[in-house]
C-alpha positions in Angstrom: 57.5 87.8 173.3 59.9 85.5 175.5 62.9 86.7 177.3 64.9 85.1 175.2 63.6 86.9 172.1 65.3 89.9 174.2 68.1 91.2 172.8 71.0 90.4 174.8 72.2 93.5 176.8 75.4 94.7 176.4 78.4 94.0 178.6 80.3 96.5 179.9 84.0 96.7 179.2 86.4 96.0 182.0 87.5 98.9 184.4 91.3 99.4 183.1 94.0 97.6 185.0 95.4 100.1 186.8 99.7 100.7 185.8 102.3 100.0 187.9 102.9 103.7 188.9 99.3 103.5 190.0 99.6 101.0 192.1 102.3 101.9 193.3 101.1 105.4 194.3 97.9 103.8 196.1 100.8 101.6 198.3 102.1 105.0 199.4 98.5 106.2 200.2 98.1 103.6 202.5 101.3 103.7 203.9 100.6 107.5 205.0 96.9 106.5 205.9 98.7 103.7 208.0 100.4 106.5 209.9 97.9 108.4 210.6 95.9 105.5 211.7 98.9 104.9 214.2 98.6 108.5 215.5 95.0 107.6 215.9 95.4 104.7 217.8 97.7 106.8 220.0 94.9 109.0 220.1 92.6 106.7 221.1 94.7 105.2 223.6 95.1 108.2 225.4 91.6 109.1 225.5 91.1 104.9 227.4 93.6 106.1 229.5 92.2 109.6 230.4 88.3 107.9 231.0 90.0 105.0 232.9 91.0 107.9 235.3 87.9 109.8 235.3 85.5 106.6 236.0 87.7 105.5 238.9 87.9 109.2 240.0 84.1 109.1 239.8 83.9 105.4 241.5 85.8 106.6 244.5 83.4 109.9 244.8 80.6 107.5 244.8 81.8 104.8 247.2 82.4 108.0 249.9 79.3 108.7 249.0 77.4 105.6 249.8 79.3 105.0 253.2 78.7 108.3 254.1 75.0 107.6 253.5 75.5 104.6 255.2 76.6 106.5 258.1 74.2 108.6 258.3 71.4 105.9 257.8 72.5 104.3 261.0 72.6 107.8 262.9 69.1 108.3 261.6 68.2 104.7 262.9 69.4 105.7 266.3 67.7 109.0 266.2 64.4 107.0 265.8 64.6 104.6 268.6 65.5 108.0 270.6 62.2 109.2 269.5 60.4 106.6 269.7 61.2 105.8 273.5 60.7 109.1 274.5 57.6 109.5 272.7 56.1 106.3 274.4 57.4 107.5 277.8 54.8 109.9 279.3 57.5 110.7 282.7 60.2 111.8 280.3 58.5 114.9 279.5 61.4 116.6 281.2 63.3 115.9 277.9 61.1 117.5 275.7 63.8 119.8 274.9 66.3 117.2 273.6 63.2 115.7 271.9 63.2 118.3 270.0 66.5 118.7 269.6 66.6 115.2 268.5 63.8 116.1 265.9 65.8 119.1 264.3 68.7 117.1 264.2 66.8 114.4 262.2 65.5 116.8 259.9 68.9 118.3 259.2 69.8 114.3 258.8 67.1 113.9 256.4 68.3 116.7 254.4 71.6 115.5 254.3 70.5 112.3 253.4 68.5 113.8 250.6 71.7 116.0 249.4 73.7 112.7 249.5 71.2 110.9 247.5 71.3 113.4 244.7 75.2 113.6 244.7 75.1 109.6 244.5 72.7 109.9 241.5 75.1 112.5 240.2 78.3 110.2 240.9 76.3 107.5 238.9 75.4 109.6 235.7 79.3 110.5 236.1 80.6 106.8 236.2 78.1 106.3 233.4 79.7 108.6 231.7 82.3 107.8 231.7 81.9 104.3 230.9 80.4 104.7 227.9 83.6 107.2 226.8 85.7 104.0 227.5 83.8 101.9 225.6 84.2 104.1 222.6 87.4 104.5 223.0 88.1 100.9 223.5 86.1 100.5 220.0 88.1 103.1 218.6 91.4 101.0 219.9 90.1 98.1 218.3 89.4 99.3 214.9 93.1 100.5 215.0 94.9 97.9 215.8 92.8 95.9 213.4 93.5 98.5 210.5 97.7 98.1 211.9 97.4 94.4 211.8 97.1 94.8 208.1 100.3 96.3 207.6 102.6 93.3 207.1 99.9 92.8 204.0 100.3 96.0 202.8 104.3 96.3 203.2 104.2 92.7 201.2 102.2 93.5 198.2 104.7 96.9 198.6 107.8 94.8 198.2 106.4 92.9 195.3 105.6 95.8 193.4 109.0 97.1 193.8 110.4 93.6 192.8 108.4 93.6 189.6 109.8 97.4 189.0 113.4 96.4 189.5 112.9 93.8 187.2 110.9 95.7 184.8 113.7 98.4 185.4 116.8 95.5 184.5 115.3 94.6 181.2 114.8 98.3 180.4 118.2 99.0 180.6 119.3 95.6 179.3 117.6 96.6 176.1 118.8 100.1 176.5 121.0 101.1 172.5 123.6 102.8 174.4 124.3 100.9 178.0 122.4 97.5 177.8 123.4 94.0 176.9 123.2 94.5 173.3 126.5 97.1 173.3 128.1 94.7 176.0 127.9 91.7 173.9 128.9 94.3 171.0 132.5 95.1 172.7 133.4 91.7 173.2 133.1 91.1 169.7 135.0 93.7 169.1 138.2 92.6 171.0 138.2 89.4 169.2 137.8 91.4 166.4 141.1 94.2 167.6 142.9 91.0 168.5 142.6 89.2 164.9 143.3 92.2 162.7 146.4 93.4 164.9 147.6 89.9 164.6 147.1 89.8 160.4 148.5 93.5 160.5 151.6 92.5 162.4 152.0 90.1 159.9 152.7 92.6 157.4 153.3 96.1 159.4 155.6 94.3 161.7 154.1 96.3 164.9 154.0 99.4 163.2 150.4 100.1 162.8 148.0 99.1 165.0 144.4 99.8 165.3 142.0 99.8 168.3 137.8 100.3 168.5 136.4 103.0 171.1 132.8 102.4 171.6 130.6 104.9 173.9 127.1 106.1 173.9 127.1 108.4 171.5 130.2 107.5 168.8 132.2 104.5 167.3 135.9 105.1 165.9 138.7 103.4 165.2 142.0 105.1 166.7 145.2 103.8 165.1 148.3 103.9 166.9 151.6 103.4 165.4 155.4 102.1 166.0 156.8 106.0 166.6 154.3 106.0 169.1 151.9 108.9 167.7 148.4 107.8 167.5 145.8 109.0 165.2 142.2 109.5 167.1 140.8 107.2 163.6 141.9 105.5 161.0 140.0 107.4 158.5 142.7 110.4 159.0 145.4 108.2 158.2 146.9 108.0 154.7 144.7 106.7 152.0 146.9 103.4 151.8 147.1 102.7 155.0 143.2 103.2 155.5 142.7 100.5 152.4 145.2 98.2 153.9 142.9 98.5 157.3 139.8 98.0 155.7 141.1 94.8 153.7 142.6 93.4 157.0 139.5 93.8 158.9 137.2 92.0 156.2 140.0 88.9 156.4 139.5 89.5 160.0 135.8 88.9 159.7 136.4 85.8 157.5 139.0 84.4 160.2 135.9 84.7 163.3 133.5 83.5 161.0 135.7 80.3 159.6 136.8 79.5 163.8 133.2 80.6 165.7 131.4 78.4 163.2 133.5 76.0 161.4 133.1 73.6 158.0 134.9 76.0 155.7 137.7 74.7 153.8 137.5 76.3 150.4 137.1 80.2 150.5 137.1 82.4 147.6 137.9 86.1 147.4 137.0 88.2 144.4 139.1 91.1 144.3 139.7 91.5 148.0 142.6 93.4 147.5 141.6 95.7 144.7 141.6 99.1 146.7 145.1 98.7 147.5 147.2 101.3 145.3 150.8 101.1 146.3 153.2 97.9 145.3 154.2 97.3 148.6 150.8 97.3 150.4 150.0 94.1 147.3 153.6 92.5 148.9 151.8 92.7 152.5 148.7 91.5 151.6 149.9 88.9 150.2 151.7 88.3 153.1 148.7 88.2 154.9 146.5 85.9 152.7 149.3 83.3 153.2 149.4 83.4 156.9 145.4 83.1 156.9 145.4 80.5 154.9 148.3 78.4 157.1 146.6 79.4 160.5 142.7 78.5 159.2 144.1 75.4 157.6 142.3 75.6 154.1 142.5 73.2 151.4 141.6 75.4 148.5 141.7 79.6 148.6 140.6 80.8 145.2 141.6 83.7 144.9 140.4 86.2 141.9 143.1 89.1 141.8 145.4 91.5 139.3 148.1 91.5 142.6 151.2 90.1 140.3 152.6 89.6 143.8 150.7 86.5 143.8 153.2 84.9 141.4 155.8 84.5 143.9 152.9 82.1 146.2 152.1 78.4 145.6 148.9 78.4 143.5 146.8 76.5 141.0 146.0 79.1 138.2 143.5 79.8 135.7 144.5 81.3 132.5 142.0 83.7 131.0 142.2 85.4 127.2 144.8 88.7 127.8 146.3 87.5 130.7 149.7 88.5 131.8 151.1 85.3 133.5 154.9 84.3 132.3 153.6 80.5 131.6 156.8 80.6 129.7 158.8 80.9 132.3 159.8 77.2 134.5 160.7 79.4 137.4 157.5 80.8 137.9 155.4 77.5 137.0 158.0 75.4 140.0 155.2 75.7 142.5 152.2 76.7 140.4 149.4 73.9 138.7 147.7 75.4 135.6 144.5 74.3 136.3 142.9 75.4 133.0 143.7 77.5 130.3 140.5 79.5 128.8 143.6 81.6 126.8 
């Protein structure tokens, strides 16, 4: 069997990539091991400082040393000679005293000598000592200014993590319902909106009533206020036809942004637009209305499909339907009205 014939092992799956929060939690790990690697190198620098002063503590114990062995080398030199030229003179007999004087005194040399030898071997194993504690320590130096010379790499990756959170954080709340740029873009429709049907309802109301649009997180209503300066926190507790005179203002309203924002309409038809609208004098006003839109949008055909009789009053082509009620009989009415066909 060839390796080949091997089935191929398996590959591991990728370690998950760890999440922002993550990473963001091992920055702050290494910012606190950072510090503690500071208080380390203090530490450390200390300890330099401290076996700096013990090894030339220890270097001055053993220079004294050495020149008091050096001293004492030459005494014991001299001491020789002494002996020496007594020794060789037979007549000086008569010194044998200071001979041994001389003699004693070298031994008690020698012993000193001996005494300073082991206190200069001492002195050594001391400077030794405390070499090799500097060395450490100058190690231990090292290896924390090299772990603080990565700091400027860790505050960086730092700052770019919390760059790509505020960003994160800006299109969060930009595509927050309640606060983000959806609801922004949201009221200033709704101005244009206020600001058209006040104008179509001045039109008729003559300043009388007036609505408004009050948007927060949590509600959306329509507060009306009107000429005797009382205002009503919506419009649905005003009366019933002043709420269907509202409603059929703000759909011509709608039809007036949509006509201006977007343009190319010059024939607009409305089927029963007006049809919730109970009382006779709420028909006069939309009326009123219709004609003002049409002047202001500058149409060339408004077809409009209505039982408003106030209509008859307005310049208009017509179209006569079986059962109608239109007095086609009548010259005054027909003086600015076109039958356009007659299905009757």
């Amino acid at each position: 069997m060839n390796a080949t014939d091997l089935p191929a092992a398996a590959t591991p799956p990728p370690p998950p990539a760890p999440t922002l929060e993550q990473r963001i939690a091992g920055l702050e790990a290494l910012r606190d091991a950072r510090a503690q690697i500071e208080e380390n190198a203090t530490r450390a620098t200390e300890a330099v400082a401290t076996a700096r002063t013990e090894y030339a503590a220890a270097n001055s114990k053993v220079e004294a040393v050495e020149g008091s062995i050096s001293v004492q080398e030459q005494a014991l030199a001299l001491i020789n000679q002494l002996i020496t030229l007594h020794e060789t003179a037979e007549a000086a007999r008569l010194k044998s005293s200071q001979l041994r004087t001389a003699a004693e005194l070298l031994e008690t040399m020698r012993e000193r000598w001996e005494n300073s030898q082991a206190d200069l071997q001492l002195a050594k194993a001391e400077r030794d000592s405390a070499a090799i504690g500097m060395q450490a320590a100058d190690t231990a130096l090292a290896e924390a200014r090299l772990r603080l010379g990565r700091r400027d790499e860790y505050e960086g990756r730092l700052a770019d993590m919390q760059g790509k959170l505020t960003r994160a954080q800006a299109v969060a709340d930009a595509c927050h319902p309640a606060r983000g740029a959806p609801v922004e873009f949201l009221r200033d429709f709704l101005d244009v909106t206020r600001e058209n049907v006040n104008e179509l309802l001045d039109v008729a109301m003559r300043g009388e009533f007036r609505i408004g649009f009050s948007l927060t997180d949590s509600e959306f209503r329509i507060p009306v206020s009107k000429g005797s300066g009382r205002v009503i926190p919506d419009v649905t507790e005003a009366s019933e036809g002043q709420l269907a005179l509202a409603k059929t203002v703000l759909s011509l309203a709608l039809v007036k942004q949509t006509v201006q924002s977007q343009g190319g309409y010059n024939v607009i038809c409305f089927d029963e637009i007006d049809g919730m609208l109970d009382k006779e004098r709420n028909r006069e006003r939309f009326a009123e209305i219709v004609d003002r839109l049409s002047a202001e949008l500058g149409l060339e055909q408004l077809l409009m499909i209505s039982h408003n009789d106030n209509f008859s009053a307005s310049p208009a082509g017509i179209v006569l339907f079986p059962g109608h009620a239109m007095p086609v009989d009548d010259p005054t009415f027909l003086a600015n009205k076109v039958v356009l066909a007659d299905f009757s």
